[in-house]
N, C-alpha and C positions, 0 to 999 in steps of 0.2 A: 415510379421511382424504385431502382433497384436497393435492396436488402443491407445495408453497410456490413461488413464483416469484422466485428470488432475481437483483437485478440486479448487472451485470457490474463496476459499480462498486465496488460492495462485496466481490468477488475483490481489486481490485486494494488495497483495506485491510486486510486479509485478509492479504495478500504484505506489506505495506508492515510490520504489526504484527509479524511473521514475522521477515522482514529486519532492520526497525530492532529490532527487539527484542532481538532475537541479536545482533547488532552491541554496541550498549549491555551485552548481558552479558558476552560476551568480552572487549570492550574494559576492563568494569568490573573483570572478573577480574584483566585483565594491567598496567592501570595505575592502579585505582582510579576510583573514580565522581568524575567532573566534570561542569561544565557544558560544554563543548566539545561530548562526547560526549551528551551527552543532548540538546545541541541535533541533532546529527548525525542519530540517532536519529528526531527529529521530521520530520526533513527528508523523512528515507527514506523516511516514513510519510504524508505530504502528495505526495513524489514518485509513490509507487505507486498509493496514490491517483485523483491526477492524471491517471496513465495507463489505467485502467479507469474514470475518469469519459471521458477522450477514446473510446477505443475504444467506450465505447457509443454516443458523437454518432456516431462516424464507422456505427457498425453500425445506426443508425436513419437514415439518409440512404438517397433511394431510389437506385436502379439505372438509368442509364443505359446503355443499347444499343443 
């Protein structure tokens, strides 16, 4: 079975689902489920995101020497 090739962006949703997830839960636990927090949540999940879409631009750029 060949290797799947997963890209780096999709780490960073990965972390984001992770993060805002857990956030959202605890938060839900300790002061009940709102929109606040679910919007939070979202954020978290577009922020991390965001940052493994960047990292891969910056990691597909060539090399100057």
């Amino acid at each position: 079975m060949p290797a799947v090739r997963v890209e780096p962006w999709v780490y960073g949703l990965i972390l984001g689902v992770c993060v805002g997830g857990g956030v959202v839960l605890v938060g839900s636990i300790q002061y009940g489920l709102s929109a606040p927090l679910l919007l939070l949540g979202l954020i978290l999940l577009v922020v991390f995101g965001g940052l493994g879409l960047v990292s891969a631009l910056v990691n597909r750029r060539t090399r100057v020497d």
